[in-house]
N, C-alpha and C positions, 0 to 999 in steps of 0.2 A: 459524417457520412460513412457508412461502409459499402467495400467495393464486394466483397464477399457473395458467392454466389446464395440464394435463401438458404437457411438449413432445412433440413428433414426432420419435422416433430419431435422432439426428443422420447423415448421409450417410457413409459411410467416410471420404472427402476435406473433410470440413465439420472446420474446427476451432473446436475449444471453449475455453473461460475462465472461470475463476472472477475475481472483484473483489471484495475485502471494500473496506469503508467507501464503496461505489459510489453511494450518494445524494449526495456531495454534493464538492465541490472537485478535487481531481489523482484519486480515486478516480472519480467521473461521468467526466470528463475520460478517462481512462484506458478506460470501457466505449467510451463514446461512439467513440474513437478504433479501439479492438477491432473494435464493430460494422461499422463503414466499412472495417473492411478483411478482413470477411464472416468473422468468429469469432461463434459463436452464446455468449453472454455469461448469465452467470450473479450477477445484481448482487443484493451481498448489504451488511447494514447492521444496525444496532440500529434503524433510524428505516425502519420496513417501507414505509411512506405513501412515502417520499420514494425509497427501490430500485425501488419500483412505478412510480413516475412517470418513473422514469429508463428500466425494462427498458419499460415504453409505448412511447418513444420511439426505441427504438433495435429492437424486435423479440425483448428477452433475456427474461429468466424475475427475478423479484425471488422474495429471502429475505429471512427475518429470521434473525441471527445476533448473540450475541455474544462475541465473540472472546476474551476472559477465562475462557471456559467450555468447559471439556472436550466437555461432554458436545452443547452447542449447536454446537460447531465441527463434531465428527464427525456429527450430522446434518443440519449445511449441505453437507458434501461429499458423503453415503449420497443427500440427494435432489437434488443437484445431477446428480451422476452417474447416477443412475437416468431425469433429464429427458433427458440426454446420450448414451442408450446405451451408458454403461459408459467415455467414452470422458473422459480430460480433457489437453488440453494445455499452456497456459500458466496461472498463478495470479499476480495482484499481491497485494501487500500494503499500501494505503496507508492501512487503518484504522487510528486510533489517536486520542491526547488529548494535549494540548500541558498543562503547566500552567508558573504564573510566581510561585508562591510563595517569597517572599523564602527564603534559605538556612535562616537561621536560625528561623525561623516551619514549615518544613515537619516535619508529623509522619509518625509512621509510616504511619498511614492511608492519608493521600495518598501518599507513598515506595510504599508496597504497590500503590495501583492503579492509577498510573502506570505500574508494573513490569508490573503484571499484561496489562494491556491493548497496550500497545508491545511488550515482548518475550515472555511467555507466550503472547500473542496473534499474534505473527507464528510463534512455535514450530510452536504447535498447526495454524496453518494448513499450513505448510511440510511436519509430516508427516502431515499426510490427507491434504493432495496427492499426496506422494510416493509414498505408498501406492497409487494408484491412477492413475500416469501412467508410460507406459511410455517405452522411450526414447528420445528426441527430445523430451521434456517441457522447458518452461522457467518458470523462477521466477523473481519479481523481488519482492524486498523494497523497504520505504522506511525509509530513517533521517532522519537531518536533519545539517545541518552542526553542528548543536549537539551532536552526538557527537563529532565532530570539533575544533570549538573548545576543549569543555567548558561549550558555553551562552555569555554574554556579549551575545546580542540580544533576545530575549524568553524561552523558555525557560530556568528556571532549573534548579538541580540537578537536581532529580528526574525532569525531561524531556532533560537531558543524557545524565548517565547512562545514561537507558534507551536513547535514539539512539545511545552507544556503543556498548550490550550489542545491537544489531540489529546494528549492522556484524561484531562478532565472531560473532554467531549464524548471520548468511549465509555468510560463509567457513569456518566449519566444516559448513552446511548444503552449502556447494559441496565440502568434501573429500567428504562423507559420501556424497553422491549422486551422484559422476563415474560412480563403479561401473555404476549404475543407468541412464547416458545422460542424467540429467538435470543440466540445466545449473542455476546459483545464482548471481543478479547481487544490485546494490543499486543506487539510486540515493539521493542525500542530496543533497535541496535544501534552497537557501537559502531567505531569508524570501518566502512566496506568497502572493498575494493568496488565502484561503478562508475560509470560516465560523471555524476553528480561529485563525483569527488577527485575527477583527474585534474583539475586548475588546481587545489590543496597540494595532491600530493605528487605533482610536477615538480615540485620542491622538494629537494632528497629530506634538507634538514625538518623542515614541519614533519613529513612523515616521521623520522628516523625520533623525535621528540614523542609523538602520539602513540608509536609502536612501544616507544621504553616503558610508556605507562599502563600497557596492557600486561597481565598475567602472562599472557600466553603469546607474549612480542611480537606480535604482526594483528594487520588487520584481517577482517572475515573476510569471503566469499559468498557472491551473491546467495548461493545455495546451501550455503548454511543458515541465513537468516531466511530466507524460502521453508527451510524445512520443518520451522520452529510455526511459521505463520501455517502451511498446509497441516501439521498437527491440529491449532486451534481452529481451522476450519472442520476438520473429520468427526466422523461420530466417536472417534478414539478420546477426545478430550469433553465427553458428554457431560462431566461434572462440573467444569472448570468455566466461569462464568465474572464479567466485571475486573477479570486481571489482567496484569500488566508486564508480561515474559521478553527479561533482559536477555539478549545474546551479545555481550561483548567480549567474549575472549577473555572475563574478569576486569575490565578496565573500571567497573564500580568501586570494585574495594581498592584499589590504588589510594 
């Protein structure tokens, strides 16, 4: 649901955005940085209280959404779009769930809603956008280096995995949609300072281990992984189409 008063049509030349997981880390980060650069901002979240404090702040419209769910996703886009005048240009993706359950200890359960939430949940969003962005539209997914690694810093299997299964999701999201003008990035950072990672690095020493292995010895900030994803949403990255932009502080070439 959103509590948000209707918006006002958007202007012909006013561009729009959606943000899932926009309450709170690279997702706030990601509105906040939209707003500022006069996108009317549509911040959407499981945690309504905390999208509402953010669209406050910024001028956007909050929803509640949860991205696991068919049916909640397509009408976070029906009334997104409808606040919008019909119109939607760029969508991120940074909602999601980290989890760090030993290999062996992880059941199905959790494997299933890890799954559901990270890559079901970047699906479902990728095509109700698609559906309803004409072309010049731009997408940006998040994964994690943990796709990449196979996990080995906080996330374990089941958050690896899923990090994997986004990077292939966007690249075949970027064949599928060339036709349509819409373009399909990703970005995959490394370990960030955000809500999803204070059970991690509550512990001095896991941090104090993750940070040695970074080039640049500490981790990100929400708003630098923000900056990297509002790049490939802008007409600034008009060429740049099907890739996959690491921000780790270097922690690849370790």
């Amino acid at each position: 649901m959103s509590t948000a008063p209707p918006a006002t049509p958007a202007a012909p030349h006013a561009r729009t955005a959606v943000v899932t997981g926009g309450a709170s880390g690279i997702g706030r980060a990601v509105c906040e940085l939209l707003a500022k650069g006069g996108y009317r901002v549509a911040v959407a979240d499981r945690d309504l209280p905390g999208a509402q404090a953010v669209a406050n702040a910024i001028g956007g419209a909050a929803y509640e959404v949860d991205v696991a769910d068919e049916a909640s996703v397509a009408s976070l886009f029906a009334r997104a779009l409808d606040a919008f005048g019909g119109s939607l240009d760029a969508l991120a993706t940074p909602a999601g769930v980290a989890d760090m359950t030993p290999f062996f200890e992880i059941d199905v359960a959790t494997f299933r809603r890890v799954h559901d939430i990270n890559v079901l949940g970047t699906f479902l969003c990728i095509r109700e956008a698609a559906k309803r962005m004409r072309s010049g539209g731009r997408i940006c997914t998040v994964a994690s280096v943990a796709g990449k690694r196979g996990g080995g810093l906080s996330g374990t299997a089941a958050y690896a995995a899923s990090k994997g299964a986004v990077l292939a999701l966007s690249r075949n999201a970027a064949r599928v949609l060339a036709e349509r003008g819409i373009a399909v990035n990703c970005v995959a950072p490394g370990a960030t300072i955000t809500p999803m990672l204070d059970a991690a690095f509550a512990d001095a020493e896991h941090r104090a281990r993750i940070e040695a292995g970074i080039l640049m010895r500490r981790a990100g900030e929400p708003g630098e992984i923000a900056e990297a994803i509002v790049w490939l949403l802008s007409p600034r990255s008009s060429y740049v189409d099907g890739e996959t932009l690491t921000v780790d502080g270097g922690l690849m070439l370790d």
